[in-house]
Phi, psi and omega in degrees: 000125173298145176279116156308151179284159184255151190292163191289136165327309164310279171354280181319322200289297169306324116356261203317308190296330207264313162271003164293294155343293225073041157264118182307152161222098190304159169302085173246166182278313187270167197294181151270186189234116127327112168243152174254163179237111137219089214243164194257117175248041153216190197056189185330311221254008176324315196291336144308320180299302181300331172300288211282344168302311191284354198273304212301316176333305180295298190311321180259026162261302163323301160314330182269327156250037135239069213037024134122197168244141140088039193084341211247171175264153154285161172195114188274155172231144174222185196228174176249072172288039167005085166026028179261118179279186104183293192281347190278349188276301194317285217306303197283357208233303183289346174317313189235002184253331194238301164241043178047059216276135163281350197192123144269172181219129190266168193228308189230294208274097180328327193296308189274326159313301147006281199286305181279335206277337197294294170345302181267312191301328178299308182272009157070021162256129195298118171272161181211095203250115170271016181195326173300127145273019230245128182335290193268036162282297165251018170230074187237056157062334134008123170266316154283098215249122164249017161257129179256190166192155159245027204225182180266169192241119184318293176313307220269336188278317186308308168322320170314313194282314189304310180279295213297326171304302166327298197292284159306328189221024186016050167320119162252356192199045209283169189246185132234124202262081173274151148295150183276080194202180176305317182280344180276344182299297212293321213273321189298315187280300156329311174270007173263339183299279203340301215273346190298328184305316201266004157071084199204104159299161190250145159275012175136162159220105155261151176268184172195128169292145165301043151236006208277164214208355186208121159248037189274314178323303203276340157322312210293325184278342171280329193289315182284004176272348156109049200276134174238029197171128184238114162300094210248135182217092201220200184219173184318329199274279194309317192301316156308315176314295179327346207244287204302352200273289194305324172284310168307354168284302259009034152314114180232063189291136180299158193239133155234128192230153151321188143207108186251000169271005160312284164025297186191222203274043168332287183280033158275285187320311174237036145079186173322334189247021134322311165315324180305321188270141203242135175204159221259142179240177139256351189202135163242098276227317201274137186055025176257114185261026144316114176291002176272317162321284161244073160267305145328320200254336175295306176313312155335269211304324204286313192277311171265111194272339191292341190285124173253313180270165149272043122289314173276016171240017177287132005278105181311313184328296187293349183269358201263278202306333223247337179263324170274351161285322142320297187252012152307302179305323184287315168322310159319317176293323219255347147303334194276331184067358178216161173232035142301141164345286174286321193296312148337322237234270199290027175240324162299342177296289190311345195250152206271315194196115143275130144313034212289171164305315162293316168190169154325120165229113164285119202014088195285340181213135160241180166279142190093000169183098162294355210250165160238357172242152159242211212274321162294001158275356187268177178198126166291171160175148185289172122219188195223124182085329155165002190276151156254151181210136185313138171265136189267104182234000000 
């Protein structure tokens, strides 16, 4: 009997990560197709990073049993930029230079998508981003554009935040509250296009750092400007000071937020008037009686035992967006017939019509247009109990 060879330290390294995750890896005779993760699975926001592992997961058991792509198995491999572009450029570079990943899939944070898409347009491998929205992830000026998404896109959710604001709490003077970052400049620019649209003065644009623990200065200066709607655009950690900022004001002025209070543990951090803040999603698990949903949520528990509640799948987004983008990418791969870069890259133009979890997609990217969700795919929502859940508007 011949002796197999045992697999190279990369092989393993990707194994390991792969039964961490719970991503199957079926018996096939050819090797795998590599998808990379990279994404942040420690910190605040972990718990996202744990949403879109489980979405890509689920996905790629399904694919692998139903035979793979091109014959072959998927097998993810991922990395931790702990919300860092520095380590998410290290991460994306051994990905695709060392284990040869067909694809990334970007993970939370704009700052670091930002940072990777130059990377992959440069090695011609197809980026997949299921949860940053910053504008220019993909619509980032590239005459060889490899980023797609399956998520929201900053300009069209700002439009979004603006008639909901309108609409619901009938804002005439609304402010803003930003982070000081790449995603808050695309939001900052999106939301003065949005209200200049809606013919809407702004009561101010403030910023904030990500580590800053008090926003009572820069509230303070909106509340005298006369803000009756607070635009909020953060990640889990600041979108709480802000909650918690607000209540030592005691102000309670209404919030409409990105959503970045998705994230992780919101409604822990920042206290009882979590609940207040309404922020924009694309997919909700809670009170969706789709059969694909729950089917979906049956496979979850059954592959992941820790879930018990609809808590534990919060954030439903990132597994929801993280899963129809697994498998958008095998399509691709499997128009393309190949798992080169550009052929891969021109294997999302082809493909025609998926179920997905979120919705039906019908030729979801042409050139010139990566994004595959709009502004009829969001749903506001709260949350309650630890769940997010649709605001009925």
């Amino acid at each position: 009997m011949p002796i197999r060879p045992r697999p190279s330290p990369t092989r393993r390294a990707a194994l390991g990560v792969a039964l961490l995750l719970g991503v199957s890896t079926a018996a096939f005779a050819e090797d795998p197709i590599r998808i990379g993760l990279v994404t942040a699975l420690s910190g605040q926001s972990a718990k996202s990073g744990e949403a879109i592992s489980r979405g890509i997961g689920l996905a790629i058991d399904e694919i692998n049993a139903a035979g793979g792509v091109l014959g072959r198995p998927l097998e993810l491999v991922a990395r931790d930029d702990e919300a860092n572009p520095s380590k998410g450029v290290l991460a994306a570079r051994e990905l695709i230079q060392r284990v040869g990943v067909v694809a990334l899939v970007g993970g939370l944070d704009t700052p670091v998508s930002m940072a990777v898409v130059p990377i992959a347009n440069q090695m011609k491998v197809p980026f997949l981003g299921p949860w940053a929205a910053g504008t220019g992830i993909t619509r980032n000026g590239a005459a060889d554009n490899y980023a797609f998404r399956v998520s929201a896109v900053d300009a069209l959710v700002d439009e979004a935040l603006v008639a909901y604001a309108v609409r619901t709490h009938g804002a005439r003077k609304p402010g803003l509250i930003l982070v000081n970052n790449a995603w808050g400049e695309s939001n900052r620019e999106g939301l003065v296009a949005a209200l200049k649209a809606a013919d809407l003065p702004s009561a101010g644009i403030e910023k904030y750092e990500a580590a800053d623990v008090d926003m009572v200065p820069q509230l303070t200066r909106l509340k005298e400007a006369g803000a009756d709607t607070l635009f909020l655009v953060g990640n889990v950690g600041p979108s709480a000071q802000v909650v918690k900022s607000l209540d030592r004001m005691g102000w309670t002025v209404p919030v409409v937020s990105h959503w970045g209070p998705a994230g992780g543990r919101f409604d822990e951090l920042a206290g009882p008037n979590a609940g207040k803040v309404h922020f924009i999603q694309t997919f909700t698990f809670a009170g969706n009686t789709a059969p694909k949903a729950l089917a979906v949520l049956d496979a979850l528990k059954k592959k992941y035992p820790a879930i018990k509640s609809m808590a534990d799948v919060t954030p439903a987004v990132g597994i929801a967006n993280a899963y129809d983008a697994t498998h958008l990418l095998a399509l691709a791969i499997k128009a393309a017939g190949s798992t080169k870069g550009p052929e891969v890259r021109d294997g999302f133009y082809k493909v025609a019509t998926y179920p997905g979890l979120i919705k039906t997609y019908d030729a979801p990217f042409a050139p010139g247009r990566h994004d595959a969700l709009g502004p009829k795919d969001y749903v506001f929502t709260r949350f309650q109990n630890g769940e997010i859940v649709a605001v009925a508007n």
